[in-house]
N, C-alpha and C positions, 0 to 999 in steps of 0.2 A: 441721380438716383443710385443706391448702393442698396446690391445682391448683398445678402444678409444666408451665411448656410449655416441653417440648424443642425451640423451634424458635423462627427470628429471624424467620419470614413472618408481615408483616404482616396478610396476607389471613386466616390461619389465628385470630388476635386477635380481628380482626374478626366471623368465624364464631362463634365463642368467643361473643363480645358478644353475638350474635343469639338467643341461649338464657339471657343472663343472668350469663354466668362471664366473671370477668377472673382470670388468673392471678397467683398471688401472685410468683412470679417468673420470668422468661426467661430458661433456660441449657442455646442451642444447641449440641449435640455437634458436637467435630469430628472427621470421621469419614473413611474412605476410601472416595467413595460408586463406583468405578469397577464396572461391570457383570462379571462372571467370564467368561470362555471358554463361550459356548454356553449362556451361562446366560436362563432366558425371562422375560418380563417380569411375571409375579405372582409367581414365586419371587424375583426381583430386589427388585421393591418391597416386601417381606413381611420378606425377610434386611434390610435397608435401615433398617426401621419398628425391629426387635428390636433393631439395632446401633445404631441412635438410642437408645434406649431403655436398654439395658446400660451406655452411655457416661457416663450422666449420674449425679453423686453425690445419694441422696437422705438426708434425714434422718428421723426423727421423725415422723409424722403426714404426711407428702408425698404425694401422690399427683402421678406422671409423664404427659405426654400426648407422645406424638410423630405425627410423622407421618410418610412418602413417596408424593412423588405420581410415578408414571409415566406417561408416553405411547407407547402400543405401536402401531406399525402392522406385522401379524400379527407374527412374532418375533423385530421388531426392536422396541429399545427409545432411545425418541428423550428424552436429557435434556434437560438446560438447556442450548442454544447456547451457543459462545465467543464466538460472535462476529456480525456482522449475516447473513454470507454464510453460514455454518451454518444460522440463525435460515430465510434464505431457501430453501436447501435443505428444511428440514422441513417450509415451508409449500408449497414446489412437492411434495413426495412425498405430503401429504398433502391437499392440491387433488383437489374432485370425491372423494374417495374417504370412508368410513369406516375410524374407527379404534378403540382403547380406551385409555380414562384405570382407573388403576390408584391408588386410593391406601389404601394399609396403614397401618392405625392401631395404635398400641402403648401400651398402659397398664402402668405397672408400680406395684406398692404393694409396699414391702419386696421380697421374692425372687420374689413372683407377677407374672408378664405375661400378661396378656390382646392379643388380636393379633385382629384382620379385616381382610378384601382387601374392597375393594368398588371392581367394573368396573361401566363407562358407555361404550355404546357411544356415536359421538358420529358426525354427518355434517360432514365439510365441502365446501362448496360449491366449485364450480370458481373455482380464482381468476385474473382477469387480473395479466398482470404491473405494471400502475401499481395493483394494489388491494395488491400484495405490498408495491412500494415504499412506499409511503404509511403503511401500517401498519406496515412497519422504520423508519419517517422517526419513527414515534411515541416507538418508544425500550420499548416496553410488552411488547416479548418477551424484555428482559431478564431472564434468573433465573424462567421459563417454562420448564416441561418441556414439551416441544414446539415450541416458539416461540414459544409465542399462551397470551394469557389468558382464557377466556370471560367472564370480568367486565368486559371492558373494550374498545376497540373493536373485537377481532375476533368479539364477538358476535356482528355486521353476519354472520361467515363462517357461522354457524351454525345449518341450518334446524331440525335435530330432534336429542333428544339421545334413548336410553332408558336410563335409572336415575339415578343422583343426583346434580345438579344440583351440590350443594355440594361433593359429592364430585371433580368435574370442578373447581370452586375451591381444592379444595385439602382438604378436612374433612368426610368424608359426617358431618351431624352427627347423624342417626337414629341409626347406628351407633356413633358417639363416646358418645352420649351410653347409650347401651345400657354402652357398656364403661367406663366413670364409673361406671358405677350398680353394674354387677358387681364393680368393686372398690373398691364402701362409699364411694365420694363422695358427698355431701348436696347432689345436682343437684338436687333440687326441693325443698330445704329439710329434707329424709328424714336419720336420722341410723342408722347401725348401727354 
């Protein structure tokens, strides 16, 4: 059987790596990822993960992995900036306050899809404006939903998270790896 990852994020590989799996091949959907009219942000990331996922051709023995990560502060939904001034916008609205990370995982084997939301509530810290510039000057909130990555130096922003860490990276992989296993991957060598 071959892991099939619907996605070009690096981070998401990496995650991958940290359980043992590398996929047999990478082929990111391209997709219409724009938010609907009033639409909230776990029904967003959830339609996102399934449309990834439907997008992608499989063959034979494939098993699918997708992902979407969202960043909600209450019912808004903040993607990946265009640009640095956006980028800095999301980190001044989301300065001192809490938010939720949102990422829906999608497996599909043949015509079955398996789907989980998994939210992380996350604090960020009040930010000065030279701690905003400095970390725009890094370049490291590009292709961030939200503008910041917690892998990287806006961890500095981050006192306390609660739930999944990895999840907030980009791949809760407790749960990935739940939904690999539910459809007949040999995550741990296991064969059905």
């Amino acid at each position: 059987m071959r892991l099939i990852l619907g996605s070009a994020s690096p981070r998401r590989r990496e995650l991958l790596a940290q359980i043992g799996l590398e996929p047999a091949d990478i082929r990111p959907p391209d997709i219409d990822e724009t938010p609907r009219q009033g639409e909230l942000p776990r029904v967003y990331a959830a339609r996102i993960a399934r449309e990834k996922a439907n997008a992608v051709s499989l063959g034979d023995g494939e098993v699918l992995l997708c992902a979407d990560t969202t960043v909600a502060l209450g019912r808004r939904i903040m993607g990946k900036p265009v640009d640095a001034a956006e980028a800095a916008r999301f980190l001044h609205l989301l300065s001192g306050r809490r938010h939720t990370v949102i990422t829906a995982v999608a497996v599909r084997r043949g015509d079955r899809l398996w789907t989980r939301e998994v939210e992380t509530a996350v604090k960020m810290k009040r930010l000065s404006n030279p701690e905003v510039n400095a970390y725009l000057a890094t370049g490291d909130w590009q292709g961030k939903a939200g503008g910041y990555a917690i892998q990287g130096p806006a961890g500095a922003f981050i006192p306390w998270i609660n739930g999944s860490f990895t999840g907030v990276v980009g791949l809760p992989l407790s749960e990935t790896a739940g939904l690999l296993t539910a459809a007949g991957f040999p995550l741990y060598g296991e064969t059905q």
